[in-house]
N, C-alpha and C positions, 0 to 999 in steps of 0.2 A: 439542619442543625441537630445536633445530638442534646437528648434531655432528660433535665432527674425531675421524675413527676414524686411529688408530696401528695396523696388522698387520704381517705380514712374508710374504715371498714364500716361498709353498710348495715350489719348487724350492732354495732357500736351506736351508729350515727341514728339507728331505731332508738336504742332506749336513751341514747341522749335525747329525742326528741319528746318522749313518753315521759322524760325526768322533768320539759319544762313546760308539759302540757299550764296554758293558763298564764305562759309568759308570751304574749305575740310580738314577734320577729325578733323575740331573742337569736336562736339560731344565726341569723343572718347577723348579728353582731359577734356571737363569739367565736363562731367557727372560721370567718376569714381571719382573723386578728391570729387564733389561734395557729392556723397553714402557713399563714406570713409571715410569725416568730421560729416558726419550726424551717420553711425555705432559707430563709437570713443564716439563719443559724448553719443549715446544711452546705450554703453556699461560702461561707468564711470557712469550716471544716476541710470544705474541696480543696479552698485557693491554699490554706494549711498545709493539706497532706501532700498535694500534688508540687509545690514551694519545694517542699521539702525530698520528692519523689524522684523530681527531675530539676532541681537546681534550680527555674525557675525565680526571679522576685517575686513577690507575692502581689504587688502593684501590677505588673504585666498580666498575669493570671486575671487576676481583678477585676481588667481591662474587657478581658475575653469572656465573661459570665453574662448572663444577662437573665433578672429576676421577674418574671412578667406573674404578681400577686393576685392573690384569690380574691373575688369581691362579693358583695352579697348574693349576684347573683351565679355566681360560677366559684364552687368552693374546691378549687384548685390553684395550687402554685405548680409553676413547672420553672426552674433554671435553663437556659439554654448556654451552650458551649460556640464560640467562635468557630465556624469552617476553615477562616483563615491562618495560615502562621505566622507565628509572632512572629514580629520585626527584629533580627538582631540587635539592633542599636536599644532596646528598651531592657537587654542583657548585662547592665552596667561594662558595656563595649566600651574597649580603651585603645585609640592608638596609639604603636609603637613603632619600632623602622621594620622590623620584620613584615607586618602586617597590624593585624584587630586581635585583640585577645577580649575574651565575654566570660558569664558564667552562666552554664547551661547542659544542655547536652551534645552529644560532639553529630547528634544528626540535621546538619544544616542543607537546607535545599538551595539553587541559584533560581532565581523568577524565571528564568529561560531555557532552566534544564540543567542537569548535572547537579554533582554532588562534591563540592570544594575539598580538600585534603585539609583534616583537623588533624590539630596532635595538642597533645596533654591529655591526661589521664585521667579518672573517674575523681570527682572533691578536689579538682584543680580549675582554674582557670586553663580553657583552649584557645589556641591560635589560629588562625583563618591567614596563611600566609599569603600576602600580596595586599590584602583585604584594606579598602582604607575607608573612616570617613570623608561625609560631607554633611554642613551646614548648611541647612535651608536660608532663606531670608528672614523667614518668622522663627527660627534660634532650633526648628526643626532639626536632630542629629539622624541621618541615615545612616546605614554600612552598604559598601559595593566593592565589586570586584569585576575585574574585567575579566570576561569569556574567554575559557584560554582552549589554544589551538588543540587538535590531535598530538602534533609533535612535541606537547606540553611547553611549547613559544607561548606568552599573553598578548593576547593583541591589544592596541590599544581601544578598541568600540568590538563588540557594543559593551555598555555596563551593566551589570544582571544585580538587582539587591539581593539581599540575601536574608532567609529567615528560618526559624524553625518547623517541622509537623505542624497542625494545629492544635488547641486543645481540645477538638471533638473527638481528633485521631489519637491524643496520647492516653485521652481517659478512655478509649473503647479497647487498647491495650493495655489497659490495667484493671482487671475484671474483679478483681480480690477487692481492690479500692472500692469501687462502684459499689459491690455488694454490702461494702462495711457502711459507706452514706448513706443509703439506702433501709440498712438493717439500725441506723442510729435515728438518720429522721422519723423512721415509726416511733421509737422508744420517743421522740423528742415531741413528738406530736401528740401522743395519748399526756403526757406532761402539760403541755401546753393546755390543751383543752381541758383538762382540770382544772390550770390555774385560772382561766378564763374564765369558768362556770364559776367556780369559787368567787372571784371579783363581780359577775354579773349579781349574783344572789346575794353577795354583800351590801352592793350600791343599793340593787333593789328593794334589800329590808332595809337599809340606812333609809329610803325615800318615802320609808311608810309614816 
């Protein structure tokens, strides 16, 4: 999996430590709290920019994150990104007699290989023509299309689903992004850790 690692600079995390000399196991209270409002925060950022990047719902994206938080003993958050591609049917997929129309980007892959003919154009709804749902039992929606020959015939089998890149592959092509979550969770996390130190030494002198 692809991942946005949140640390803090070790020269930093000295004299934060020198500032609580005579507080014991402070640190290990403010510092995960603090990684873990800076990750949360960088990870609604992604699902935002990249929603917005590549068309994307922001629920689907959402799906594809995964926050694994920093704890006393290990004061790192890392976000991971899904390997897999999105499911078209999670694209507000509609059908129609043409085919599926979704909203997304028009690079759809088939589970078994090939690359289905999209049309509509960029801030439109695309069509996957032939493309049809199916209704699981448990109210599950998929999209499928059936494998079509060389001689552009559809056969009837096999049926190939159909989905998008993943989000590990769409953020490792957009390097400008990365750099900007990146360059914001620093700014997010010396914030944080303020506000953190600030509340710890507040309760603290409240408890005297």
């Amino acid at each position: 999996m692809l991942s946005v690692k949140v640390t803090y600079d070790k020269a930093k995390l000295a004299r934060l430590r020198k500032q609580f000399t005579g507080f014991p196991g402070a640190m290990g209270r403010v510092m995960p709290r603090a990684i873990n409002k800076t990750a949360a925060s960088a990870r609604t950022k992604i699902v935002q920019q990249l929603s917005k990047k590549i068309g994307f719902k922001q629920k689907a994206i959402r799906a594809g994150l995964f926050l694994k938080k920093a704890n006393r003993a290990k004061w790192r958050a890392i976000i991971d990104f899904a390997t897999k591609g999105v499911d078209v049917s999670k694209l507000a997929a509609r059908q129609t007699k043409k085919g599926v129309t979704y909203s997304g980007p028009a690079d759809i892959r088939a589970q078994f290989g090939g690359t289905p003919q999209i049309t509509g154009g960029a801030g439109t709804r695309k069509l996957i023509p032939r493309a049809f749902t199916v209704e699981t039992s448990g109210g599950k929606k998929i999209v499928f299309r059936r494998k079509t020959k060389g001689d552009g015939l559809v056969a009837r089998l096999p049926l190939t689903k159909l989905f998008t890149k993943s989000l590990s592959d769409i953020f490792k092509g957009a390097p400008a992004l990365s750099r900007n979550i990146q360059k914001e969770a620093g700014r997010d996390l010396e914030k944080n850790i303020d506000t953190q130190v600030g509340l710890y030494l507040e309760k603290k002198g409240a408890a005297k």
